[in-house]
C-alpha positions in Angstrom: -2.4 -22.9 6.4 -4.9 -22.0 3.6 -5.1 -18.6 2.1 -8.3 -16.9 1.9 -10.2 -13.7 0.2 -12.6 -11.3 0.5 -13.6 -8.0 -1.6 -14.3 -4.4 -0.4 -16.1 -1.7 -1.8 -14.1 1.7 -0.8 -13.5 5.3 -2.3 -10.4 4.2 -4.2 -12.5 1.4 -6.3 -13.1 -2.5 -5.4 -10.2 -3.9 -3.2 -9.9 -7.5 -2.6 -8.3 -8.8 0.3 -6.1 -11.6 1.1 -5.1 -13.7 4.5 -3.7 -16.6 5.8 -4.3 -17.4 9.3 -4.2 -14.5 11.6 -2.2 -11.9 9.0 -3.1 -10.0 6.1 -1.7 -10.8 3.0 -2.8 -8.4 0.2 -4.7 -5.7 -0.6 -5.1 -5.4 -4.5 -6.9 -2.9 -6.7 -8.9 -3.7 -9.5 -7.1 -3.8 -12.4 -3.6 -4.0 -10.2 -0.5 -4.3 -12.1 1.6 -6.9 -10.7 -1.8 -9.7 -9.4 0.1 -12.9 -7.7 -0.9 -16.4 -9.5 -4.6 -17.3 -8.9 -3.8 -20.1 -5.9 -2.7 -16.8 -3.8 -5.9 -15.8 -3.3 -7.3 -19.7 -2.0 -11.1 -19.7 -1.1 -13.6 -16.7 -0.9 -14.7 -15.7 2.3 -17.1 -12.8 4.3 -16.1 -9.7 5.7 -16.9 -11.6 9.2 -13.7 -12.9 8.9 -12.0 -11.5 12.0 -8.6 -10.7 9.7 -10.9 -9.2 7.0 -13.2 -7.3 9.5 -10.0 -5.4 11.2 -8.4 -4.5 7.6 -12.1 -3.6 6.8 -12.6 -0.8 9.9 -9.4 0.4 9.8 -9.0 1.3 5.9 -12.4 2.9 6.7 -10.9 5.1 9.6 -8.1 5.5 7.3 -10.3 7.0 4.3 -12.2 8.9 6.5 -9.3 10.8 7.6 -8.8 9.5 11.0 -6.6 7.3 11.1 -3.3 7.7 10.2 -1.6 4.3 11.2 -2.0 0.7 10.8 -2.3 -2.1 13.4 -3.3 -5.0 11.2 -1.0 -8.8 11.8 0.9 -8.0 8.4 2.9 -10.8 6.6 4.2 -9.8 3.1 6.2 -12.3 1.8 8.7 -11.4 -1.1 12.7 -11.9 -1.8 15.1 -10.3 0.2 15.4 -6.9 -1.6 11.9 -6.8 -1.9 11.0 -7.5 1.8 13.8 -5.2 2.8 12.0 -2.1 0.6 8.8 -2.8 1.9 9.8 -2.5 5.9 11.4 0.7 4.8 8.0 1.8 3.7 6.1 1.0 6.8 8.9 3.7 7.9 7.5 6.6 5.9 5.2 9.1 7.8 1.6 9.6 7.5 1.5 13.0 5.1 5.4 12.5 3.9 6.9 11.4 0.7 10.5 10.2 -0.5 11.7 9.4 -3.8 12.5 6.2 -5.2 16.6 7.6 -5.6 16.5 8.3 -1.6 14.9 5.1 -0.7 17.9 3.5 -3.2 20.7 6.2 -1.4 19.2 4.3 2.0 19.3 0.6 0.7 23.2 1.4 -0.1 23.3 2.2 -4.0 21.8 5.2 -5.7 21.9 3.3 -8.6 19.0 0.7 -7.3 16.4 3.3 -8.1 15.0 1.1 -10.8 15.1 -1.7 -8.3 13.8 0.0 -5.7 10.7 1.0 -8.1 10.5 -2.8 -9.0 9.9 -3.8 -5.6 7.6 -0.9 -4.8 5.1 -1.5 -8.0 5.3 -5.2 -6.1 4.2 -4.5 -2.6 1.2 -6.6 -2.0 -0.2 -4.7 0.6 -1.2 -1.7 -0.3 -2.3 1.2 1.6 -1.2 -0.3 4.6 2.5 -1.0 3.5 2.5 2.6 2.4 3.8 2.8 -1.5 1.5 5.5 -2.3 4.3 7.7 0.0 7.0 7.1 -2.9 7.6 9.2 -5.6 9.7 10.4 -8.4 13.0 12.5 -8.1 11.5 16.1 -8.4 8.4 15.0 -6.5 5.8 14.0 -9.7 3.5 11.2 -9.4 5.2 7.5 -11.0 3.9 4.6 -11.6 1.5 2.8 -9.2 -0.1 -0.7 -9.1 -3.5 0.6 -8.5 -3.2 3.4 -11.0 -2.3 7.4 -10.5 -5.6 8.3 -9.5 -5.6 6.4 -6.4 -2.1 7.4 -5.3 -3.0 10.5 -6.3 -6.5 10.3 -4.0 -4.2 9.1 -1.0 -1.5 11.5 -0.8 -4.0 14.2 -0.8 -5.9 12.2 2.1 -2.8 12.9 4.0 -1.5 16.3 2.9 -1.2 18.2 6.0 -3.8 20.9 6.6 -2.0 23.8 6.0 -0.7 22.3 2.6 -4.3 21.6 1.4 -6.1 25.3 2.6 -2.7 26.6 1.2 -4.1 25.3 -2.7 -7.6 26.9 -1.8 -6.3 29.9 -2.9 
């Protein structure tokens, strides 16, 4: 099955997109820290493309502020440890955080925080695999693949109301 790509023009900069058959592979930033080898990305297709297409209207609903879950075909493809961090993502609710050391305390080992970061900076599909949601110990903004201001952009897209009128004043 051949892998294909598209790009998308959004609030958070230019995403491309990545599929094979029926699932989503990737979403990457511009400029996104860990990019997979060149043959991940296969031929460039159209946002017609019925994988491409869903991703497209539902990161739109998403930025827009009204959606606040994914139903995409998802198929992230990593080592164990790394596959086993990014389900635990998918767990983290819309407008919540947890930090890297909680998501270690969960995996079994407190000690795996640095792992557990490793694998996060590594997710390839962001946005929908939420690793925007994880962050550091005292709650301050770490590291992210497509850069602080976009992580920072997206957990204010999902601060709860009464959070965001509380900084109006």
């Amino acid at each position: 099955m051949s892998s294909r790509h598209t790009t998308l023009d959004s609030p958070l900069g230019q995403l491309t997109l990545t599929a094979r058959g029926e699932y989503l592979t990737g979403i990457f930033y511009e400029g996104h820290w860990h990019m997979p080898p060149a043959d991940y990305f296969g031929d460039i297709t159209g946002l017609d493309d019925p994988v491409f297409a869903q991703t497209r209207a539902e990161l739109n609903e998403y930025l827009a502020g009204h959606r606040t879950a994914f139903e995409l075909p998802l198929e992230a493809m990593g080592n164990p440890f790394q596959e086993k961090v990014w389900d635990r993502l998918k767990s983290i609710p819309f407008g919540e955080t947890v930090s890297y050391g909680e998501l270690a305390a969960e995996l079994g080992d407190r000690h795996l925080a640095q792992a557990v970061g490793s694998a996060v900076g590594r997710n390839p599909i962001s946005i929908v695999i939420p690793c925007h949601r994880v962050v550091g110990g005292n709650g301050q903004l770490t590291g992210y693949a497509g850069g602080l201001p976009n992580k920072r952009f997206l957990l204010e897209l999902e601060e709860p109301t009464d959070v965001r009128e509380g900084k109006l004043f």
